[in-house]
Every structure is written in structure tokens, then in C-alpha cells.
C-alpha positions as CSV (number, residue, x, y, z in Angstrom):
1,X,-124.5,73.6,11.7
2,X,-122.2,73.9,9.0
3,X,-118.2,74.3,8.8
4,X,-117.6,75.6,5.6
5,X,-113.7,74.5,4.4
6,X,-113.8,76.0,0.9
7,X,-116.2,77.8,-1.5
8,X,-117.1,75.7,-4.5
9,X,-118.6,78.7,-6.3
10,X,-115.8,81.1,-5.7
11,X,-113.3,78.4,-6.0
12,X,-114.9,78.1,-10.1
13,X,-114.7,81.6,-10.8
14,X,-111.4,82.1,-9.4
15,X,-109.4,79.1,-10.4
16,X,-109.5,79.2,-13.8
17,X,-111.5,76.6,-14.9
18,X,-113.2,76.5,-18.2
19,X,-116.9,77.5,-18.0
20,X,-116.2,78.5,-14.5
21,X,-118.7,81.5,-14.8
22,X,-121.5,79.2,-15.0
23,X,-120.4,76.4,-12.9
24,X,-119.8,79.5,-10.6
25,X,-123.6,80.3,-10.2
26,X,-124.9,76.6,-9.8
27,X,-122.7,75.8,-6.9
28,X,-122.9,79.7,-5.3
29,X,-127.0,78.6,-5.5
30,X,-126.8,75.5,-3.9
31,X,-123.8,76.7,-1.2
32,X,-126.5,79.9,-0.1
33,X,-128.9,77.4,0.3
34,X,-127.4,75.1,2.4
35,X,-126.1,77.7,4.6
36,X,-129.2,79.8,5.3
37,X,-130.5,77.1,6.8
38,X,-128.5,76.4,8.9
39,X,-128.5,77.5,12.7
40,X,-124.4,78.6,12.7
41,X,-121.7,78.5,9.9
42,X,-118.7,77.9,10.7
43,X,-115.6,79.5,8.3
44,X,-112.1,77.9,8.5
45,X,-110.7,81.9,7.9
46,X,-112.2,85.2,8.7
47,X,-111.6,86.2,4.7
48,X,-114.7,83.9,4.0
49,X,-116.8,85.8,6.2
50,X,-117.7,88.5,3.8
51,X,-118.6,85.9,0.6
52,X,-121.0,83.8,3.6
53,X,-122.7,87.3,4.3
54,X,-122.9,88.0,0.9
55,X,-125.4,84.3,0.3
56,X,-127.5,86.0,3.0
57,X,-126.4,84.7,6.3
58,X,-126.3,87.2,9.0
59,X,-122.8,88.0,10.4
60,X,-124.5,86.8,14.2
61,X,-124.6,83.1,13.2
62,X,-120.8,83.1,11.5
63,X,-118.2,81.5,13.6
64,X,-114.2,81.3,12.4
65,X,-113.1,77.7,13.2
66,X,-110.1,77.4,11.9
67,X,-108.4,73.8,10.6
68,X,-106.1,71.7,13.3
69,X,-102.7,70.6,12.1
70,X,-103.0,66.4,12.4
71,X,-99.3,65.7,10.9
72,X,-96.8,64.6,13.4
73,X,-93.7,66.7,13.6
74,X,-90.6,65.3,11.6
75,X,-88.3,63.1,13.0
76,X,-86.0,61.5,10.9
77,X,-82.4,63.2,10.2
78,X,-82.4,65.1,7.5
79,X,-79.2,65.1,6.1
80,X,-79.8,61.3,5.4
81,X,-83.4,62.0,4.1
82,X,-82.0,64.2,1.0
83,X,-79.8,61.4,0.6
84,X,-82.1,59.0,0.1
85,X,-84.3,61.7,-2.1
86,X,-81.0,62.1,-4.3
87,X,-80.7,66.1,-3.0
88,X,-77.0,66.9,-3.0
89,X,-76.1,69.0,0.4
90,X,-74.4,71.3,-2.6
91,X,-77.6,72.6,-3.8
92,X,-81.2,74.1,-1.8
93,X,-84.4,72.4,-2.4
94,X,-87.5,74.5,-2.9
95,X,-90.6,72.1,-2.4
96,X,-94.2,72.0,-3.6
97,X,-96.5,69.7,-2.0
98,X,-99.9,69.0,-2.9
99,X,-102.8,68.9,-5.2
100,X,-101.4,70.0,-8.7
101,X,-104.6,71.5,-10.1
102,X,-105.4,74.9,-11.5
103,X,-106.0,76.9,-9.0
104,X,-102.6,76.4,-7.3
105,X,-101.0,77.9,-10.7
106,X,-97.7,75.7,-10.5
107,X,-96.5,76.7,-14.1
108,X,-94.8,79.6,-11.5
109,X,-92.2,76.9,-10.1
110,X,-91.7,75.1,-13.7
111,X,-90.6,78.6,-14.9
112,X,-88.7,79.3,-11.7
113,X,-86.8,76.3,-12.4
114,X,-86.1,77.3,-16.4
115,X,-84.6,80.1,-14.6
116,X,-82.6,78.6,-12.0
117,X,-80.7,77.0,-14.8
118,X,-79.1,80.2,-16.5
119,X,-76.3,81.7,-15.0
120,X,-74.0,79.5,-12.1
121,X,-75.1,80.5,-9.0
122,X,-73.2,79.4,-5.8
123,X,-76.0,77.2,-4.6
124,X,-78.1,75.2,-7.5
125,X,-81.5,75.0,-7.0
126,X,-83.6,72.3,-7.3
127,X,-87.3,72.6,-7.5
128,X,-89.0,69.9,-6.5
129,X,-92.8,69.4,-6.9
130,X,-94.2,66.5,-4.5
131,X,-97.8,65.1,-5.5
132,X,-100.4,64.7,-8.3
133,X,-103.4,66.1,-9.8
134,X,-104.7,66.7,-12.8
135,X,-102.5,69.2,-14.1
136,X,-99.4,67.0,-13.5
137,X,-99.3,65.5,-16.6
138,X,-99.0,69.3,-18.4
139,X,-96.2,70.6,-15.8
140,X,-94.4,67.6,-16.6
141,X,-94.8,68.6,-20.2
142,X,-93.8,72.0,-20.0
143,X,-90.8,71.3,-18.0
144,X,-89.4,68.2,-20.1
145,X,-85.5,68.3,-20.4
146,X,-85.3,70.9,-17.1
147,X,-82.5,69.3,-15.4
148,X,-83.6,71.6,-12.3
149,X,-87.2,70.2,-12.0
150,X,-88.2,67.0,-10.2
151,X,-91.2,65.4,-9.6
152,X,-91.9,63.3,-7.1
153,X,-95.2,60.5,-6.0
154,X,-96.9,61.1,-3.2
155,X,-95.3,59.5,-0.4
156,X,-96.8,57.7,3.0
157,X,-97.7,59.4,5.8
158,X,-95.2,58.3,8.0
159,X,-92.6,59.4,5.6
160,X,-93.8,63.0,4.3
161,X,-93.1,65.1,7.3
162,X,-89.5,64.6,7.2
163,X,-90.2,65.3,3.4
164,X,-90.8,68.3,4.2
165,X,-88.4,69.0,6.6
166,X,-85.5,68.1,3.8
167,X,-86.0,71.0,1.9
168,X,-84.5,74.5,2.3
169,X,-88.3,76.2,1.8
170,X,-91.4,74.8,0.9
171,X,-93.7,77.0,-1.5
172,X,-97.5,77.5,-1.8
173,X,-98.7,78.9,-5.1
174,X,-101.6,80.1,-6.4
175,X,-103.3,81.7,-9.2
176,X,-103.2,85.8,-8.8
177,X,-107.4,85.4,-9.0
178,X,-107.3,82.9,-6.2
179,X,-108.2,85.2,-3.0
180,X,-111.1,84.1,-0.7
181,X,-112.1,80.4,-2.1
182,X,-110.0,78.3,0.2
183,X,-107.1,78.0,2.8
184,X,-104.3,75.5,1.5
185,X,-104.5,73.2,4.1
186,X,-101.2,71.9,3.5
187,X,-100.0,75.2,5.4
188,X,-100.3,73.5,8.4
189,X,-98.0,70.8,7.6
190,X,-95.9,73.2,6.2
191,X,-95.8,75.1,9.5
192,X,-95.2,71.5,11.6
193,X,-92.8,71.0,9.1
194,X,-89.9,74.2,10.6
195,X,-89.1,75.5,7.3
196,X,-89.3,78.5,6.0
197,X,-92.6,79.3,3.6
198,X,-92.8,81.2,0.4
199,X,-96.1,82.0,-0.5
200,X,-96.4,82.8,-4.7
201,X,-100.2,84.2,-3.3
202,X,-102.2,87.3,-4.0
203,X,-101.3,90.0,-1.2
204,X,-105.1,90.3,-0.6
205,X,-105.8,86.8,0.1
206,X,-106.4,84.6,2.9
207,X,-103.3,82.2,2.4
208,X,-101.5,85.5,2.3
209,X,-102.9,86.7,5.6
210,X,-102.1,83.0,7.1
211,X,-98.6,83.2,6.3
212,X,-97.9,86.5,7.9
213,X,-100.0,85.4,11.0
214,X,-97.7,82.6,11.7
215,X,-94.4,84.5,11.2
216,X,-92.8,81.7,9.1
217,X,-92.5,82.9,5.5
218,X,-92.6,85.5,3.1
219,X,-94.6,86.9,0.2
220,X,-94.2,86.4,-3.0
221,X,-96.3,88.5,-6.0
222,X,-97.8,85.6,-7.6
223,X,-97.2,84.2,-11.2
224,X,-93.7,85.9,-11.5
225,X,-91.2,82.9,-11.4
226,X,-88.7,85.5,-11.2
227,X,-89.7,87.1,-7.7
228,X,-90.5,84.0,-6.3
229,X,-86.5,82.6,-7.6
230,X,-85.2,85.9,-6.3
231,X,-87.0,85.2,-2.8
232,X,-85.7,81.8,-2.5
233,X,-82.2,83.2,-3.3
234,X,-82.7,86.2,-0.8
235,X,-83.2,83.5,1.9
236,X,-80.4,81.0,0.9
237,X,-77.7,84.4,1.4
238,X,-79.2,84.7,4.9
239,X,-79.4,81.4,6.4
240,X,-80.4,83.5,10.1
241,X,-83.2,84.8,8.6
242,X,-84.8,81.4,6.9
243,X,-84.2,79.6,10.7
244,X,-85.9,82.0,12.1
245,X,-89.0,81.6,9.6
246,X,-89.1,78.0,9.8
247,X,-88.2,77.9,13.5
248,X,-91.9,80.7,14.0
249,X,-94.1,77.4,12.0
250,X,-94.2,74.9,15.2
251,X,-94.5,77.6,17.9
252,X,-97.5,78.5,15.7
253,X,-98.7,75.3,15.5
254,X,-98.6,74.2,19.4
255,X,-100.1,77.7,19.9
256,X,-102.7,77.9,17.2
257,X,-103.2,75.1,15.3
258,X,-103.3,72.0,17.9
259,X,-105.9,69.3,17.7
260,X,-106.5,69.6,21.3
261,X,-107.1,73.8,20.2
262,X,-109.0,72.9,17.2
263,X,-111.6,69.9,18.2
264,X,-112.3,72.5,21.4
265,X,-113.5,74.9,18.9
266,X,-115.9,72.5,17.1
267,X,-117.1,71.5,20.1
268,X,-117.8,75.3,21.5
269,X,-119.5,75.7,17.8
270,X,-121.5,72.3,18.4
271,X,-122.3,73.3,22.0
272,X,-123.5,77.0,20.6
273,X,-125.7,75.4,18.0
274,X,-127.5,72.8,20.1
275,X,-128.5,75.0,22.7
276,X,-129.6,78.2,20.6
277,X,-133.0,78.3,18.5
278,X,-132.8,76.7,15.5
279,X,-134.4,76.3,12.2
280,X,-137.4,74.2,12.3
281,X,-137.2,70.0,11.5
282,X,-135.7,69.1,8.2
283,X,-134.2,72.6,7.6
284,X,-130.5,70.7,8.3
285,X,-129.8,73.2,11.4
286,X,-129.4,70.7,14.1
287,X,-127.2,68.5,12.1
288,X,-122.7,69.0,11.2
289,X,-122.0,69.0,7.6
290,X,-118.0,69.0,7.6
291,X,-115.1,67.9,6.0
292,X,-112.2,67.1,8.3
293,X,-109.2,69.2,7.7
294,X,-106.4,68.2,4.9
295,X,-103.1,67.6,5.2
296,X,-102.3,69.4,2.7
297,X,-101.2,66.8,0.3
């Protein structure tokens, strides 16, 4: 049994990543491998289903599993977690956490934030990207001197829920070629989190499809700094609509998304596998190749 959490082929053809044609077709080769022998597949979203067919797995032996949220609700206040950040109560917080790598396109929030500082609106906005990756080094480049930007270390677990929580909306970007390669699993923290998401995402996509499933953000036509600062700006003028976003993301959670729900599910997949036929001794069938769920960090 396999429970497939991303697609390293269609993750290097999508993301951007130099030579990602041919590093594309090595990992698609060993991926379809892997997978057709094994007795079920497992997908963490239904939008891989069509790629897993496509390596020559029949549709019968798919399963959707989806990922568990395992970050604890937040807890601390937050008026006295901006302070501590250095986030005036004056101005709304728009928050990027995670992995800073290609894929997630993050030159859409530097450029939101070379926007946010023309012009005087009534509420400043800060954009504030929380993390690291290999891209960091060239965000913080091409934002230098952006009095609106911020970036932040990773902090500990204890403390990055109520992280979370201390912004006005927390953002998930991604390249416009990104589409069926991956579920950000910081979406689930996000969603623990009650704030309101904006998802900078291809309209197509699975992260897309996640978003609107929970009820707790919006879209956002991805790589256009300008739509996703409009959006923000939308939601700050109409503070009943952004509670009622974030307050959808830990109703979701309980109902969708618990540990209890999602361990039940591996074990109905683990269950399935054992008892059905499966491929004969040293095909990998019998065995679990998975990687636990992120946290979106």
C-alpha cells in the first residue's frame, strides 16, 4: 500500500524548476513504478486521481485519504501576540507561512507589498512572510528597502498557532502552473488557525478546490499582486464577512480534518489492503510507504 502526498514528477514540471522537463520523466518513471505494484494507492486529494490513473493504476485500487490537521488550536491572546511580533493594531497583517520555494511563487506577496506602499490607505498593510527555503534569500533581495515587507524565522511549535491566529488573513500562493502536484499542507493549520484564507492558486487546482470545500477563504487569480492586494482590502472593509471565513476553518477541521477522522481512514485503507489479493512477495504491496502529513511550515 501506498499513500501518495505529492507528485515528484508533476511537482518538476509544474514548479518551475530548471531542467524540470527532464527531471520530470525520471521521477514520473520511478513514481509509476512504485505504484503499480502496489495492492491500493492512497491520494491525499481526488485532483491526483487522474495523474495516478494516468501511470497505469486502475481507478479500483485508488483510495482518497486525505491529510489530518495535528496543530493544536491557538490559545494565547492575540492582541498581545502582535505586540510582541511588533504588528501595530493600526495596520492588518497578511501572513505567509511555509516553505519559500518555487513552486509557491511568493514574488506575488513581495509585489503586493511594493503596492501596499503607494497611496495612504486607512489601514496599512503589512505583509509578513513566516519561514525559509531556498528562495528566501532572493525575496529578501527583491524586497530590500520595502518598509511593508517582513520576514520572519520559523518559530516553535508551541508558539506558531497563535502566529497564525495574529494576522488578519493568512495567504497560500502558488505558481499559475502549479495544479495537481501537491496539497499545501499548511492549509490545515491555516484552517485550525480561524482566519480568513486567500488563496493566490490556479482556479483549476486542488488547493483551489480545498479552499472552497472548507468555506474559509477566497480566490485569488494567481501571480497578480494586485488582485490578491485588492482581496485583502475587500476583506478588511467587511470585517463580517472575514469572521465568517475564518470562523468556517475549525468547524472544518473538527468535521473533516481530525486525527481521530484521519488515522480511521489509514486504518480502513490498511484494513482494505491486507485482506484483498495482493501482488505477489517482494512486489512492495503488503507493505505502507507514507509520509506523515505536514504542518504546513
Amino acid at each position: 500500500m501506498v499513500v501518495v502526498q505529492d507528485l515528484m514528477g508533476a511537482a518538476a514540471r509544474q514548479s518551475g524548476i530548471a531542467g524540470g522537463g527532464r527531471a520530470a520523466g525520471l521521477a514520473a518513471g520511478v513514481e509509476g513504478r512504485v505504484l503499480r505494484s502496489a495492492a491500493l494507492v492512497g491520494v491525499v486529494h481526488e485532483t491526483f486521481r487522474a495523474r495516478v490513473e494516468a501511470m497505469g493504476v486502475s481507478a479500483e485500487r485508488i483510495r482518497v485519504v486525505p491529510n489530518w490537521s495535528h496543530v493544536a488550536a491557538p490559545s494565547a491572546d492575540r492582541a498581545e501576540t502582535r505586540a510582541r511580533l511588533g504588528w501595530r493594531e493600526d495596520e492588518a497583517v497578511l501572513l505567509h507561512s511555509g516553505n519559500m520555494g518555487l513552486k509557491q511563487g511568493l514574488e506575488v506577496l513581495v509585489e503586493a507589498a511594493r503596492l501596499a506602499e503607494r497611496g495612504d490607505p486607512a489601514t496599512p498593510v503589512r505583509v509578513v512572510l513566516l519561514g525559509d527555503g531556498n528562495q528566501r534569500a532572493a525575496l529578501e533581495q527583491a524586497g530590500r528597502g520595502l518598509g511593508r515587507l517582513e520576514f520572519l524565522a520559523p518559530v516553535a511549535d508551541a508558539e506558531f498557532p497563535d502566529v497564525l491566529a495574529a494576522a488578519d488573513a493568512l495567504a497560500v500562493t502558488q505558481r499559475a502552473s502549479v495544479l495537481d502536484m501537491s496539497i499545501p499542507s499548511k492549509l490545515t493549520s491555516y484552517f485550525a488557525a480561524g482566519r480568513p484564507v486567500l488563496a493566490s492558486v490556479a482556479e483549476s487546482g486542488g488547493t483551489a478546490q480545498e479552499v472552497l470545500r472548507s468555506g474559509a477563504g477566497l480566490l485569488v487569480a494567481p501571480e497578480d499582486p494586485a488582485a490578491l492586494l485588492a482581496a485583502f482590502r475587500t476583506l478588511l472593509a467587511d470585517r463580517g464577512r472575514a469572521d465568517a471565513l475564518g470562523a468556517a476553518g475549525p468547524g472544518y477541521v473538527r468535521d473533516h480534518l481530525s486525527r481521530r477522522a484521519g488515522l480511521a481512514r489509514i486504518d480502513a485503507l490498511l484494513a482494505e489492503a491486507l485482506d484483498g489479493s495482493r501482488p505477489s512477495a517482494g512486489a512492495g504491496g503488503a507493505g505502507v510507504i507514507a509520509a506523515p502529513p505536514g504542518s504546513g511550515r
